[in-house]
N, C-alpha and C positions, 0 to 999 in steps of 0.2 A: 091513790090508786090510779090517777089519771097519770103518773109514770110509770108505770106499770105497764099502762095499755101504751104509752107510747113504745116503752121497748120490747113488747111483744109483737107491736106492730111493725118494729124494727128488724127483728127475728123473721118474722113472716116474708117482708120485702125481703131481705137476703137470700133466702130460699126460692124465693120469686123471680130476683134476680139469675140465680143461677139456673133456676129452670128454663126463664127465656133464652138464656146463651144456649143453654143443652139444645133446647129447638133452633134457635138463628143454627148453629154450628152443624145441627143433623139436616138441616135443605134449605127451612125458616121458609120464607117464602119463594122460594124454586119449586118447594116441595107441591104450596099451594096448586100452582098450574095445572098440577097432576091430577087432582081432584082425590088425592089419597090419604089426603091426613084426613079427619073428621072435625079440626081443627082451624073454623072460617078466620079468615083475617079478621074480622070487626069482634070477633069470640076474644083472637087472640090481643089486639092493640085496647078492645073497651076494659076487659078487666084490670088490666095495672093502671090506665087512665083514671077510670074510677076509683082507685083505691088510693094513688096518688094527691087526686082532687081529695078525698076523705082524712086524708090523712095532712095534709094542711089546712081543712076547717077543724082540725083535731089541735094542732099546734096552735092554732088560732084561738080555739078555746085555754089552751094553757097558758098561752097567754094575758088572757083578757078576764076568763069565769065568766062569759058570756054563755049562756047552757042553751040559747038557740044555734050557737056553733056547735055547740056538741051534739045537738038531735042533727043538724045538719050533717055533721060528722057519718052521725049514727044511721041514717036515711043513705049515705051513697056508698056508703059502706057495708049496708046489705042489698045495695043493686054489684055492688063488685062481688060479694059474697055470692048471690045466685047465679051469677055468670061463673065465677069461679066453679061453682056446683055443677054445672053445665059443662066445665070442661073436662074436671072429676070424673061425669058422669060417662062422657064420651071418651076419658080414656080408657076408664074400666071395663065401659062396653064394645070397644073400637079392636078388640082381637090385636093381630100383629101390625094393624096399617096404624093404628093409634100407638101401641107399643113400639114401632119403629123408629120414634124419634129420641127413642133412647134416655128413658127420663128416667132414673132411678128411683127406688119404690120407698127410700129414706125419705130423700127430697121432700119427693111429692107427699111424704105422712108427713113429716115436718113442717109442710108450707099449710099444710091443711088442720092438723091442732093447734099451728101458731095462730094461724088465720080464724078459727071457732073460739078458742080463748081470748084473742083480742076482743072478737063482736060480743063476746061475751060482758068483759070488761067495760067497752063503751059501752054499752046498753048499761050494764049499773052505776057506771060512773054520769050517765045522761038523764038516769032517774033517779038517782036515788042523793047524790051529794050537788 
């Protein structure tokens, strides 16, 4: 089950990936200046950072069976999870200036059930095997 979560968590960053280009592409940080995204620079650069970091104490633990990597895993990857939630939050609530970056409404479901069934995954795979 712990490849499992790694290729869901694989799934997730590609959708990840492509949302950050959708943003860099529609202003990225041009936009920033403007004060019109809802979308802080440290909102946008901490989440994949942290998910990043999580997901190689994640490889870390598949490699080793070490299960303090995998709560480690499982700990910064629900700090990327609540930022992530936070930007969810402010798109949905963010009208047209949030909507303006042109993010498609697949993507973003996709990057967010990939992302809730991975945490999901690690959290059983960190408790229970």
């Amino acid at each position: 089950m712990g490849l499992v979560a790694a290729g869901t968590w694989v799934i997730t960053a590609l959708a990840g990936v492509y949302l950050f280009w959708r943003w860099l592409s529609g202003g990225g940080l041009r936009r920033q200046a403007s004060k019109v995204t809802p979308f802080p620079v440290t909102l946008v650069f901490s989440h994949p950072a942290l998910a990043v970091s999580a997901l190689a104490c994640w490889v870390g633990y598949l490699l080793t069976g070490h299960r303090a990597l995998a709560w480690t895993a499982f700990g910064v990857l629900a700090a990327a999870a609540l930022l992530g939630f936070a930007m969810f939050t402010r798109w949905l609530g963010g009208g047209r200036h949030a909507r303006s970056g042109g993010f498609p409404v697949l993507a973003v479901a996709l990057h967010g059930v990939a992302g809730v069934t991975t945490f999901v995954l690690v959290l059983l795979v960190a408790s229970v095997f």
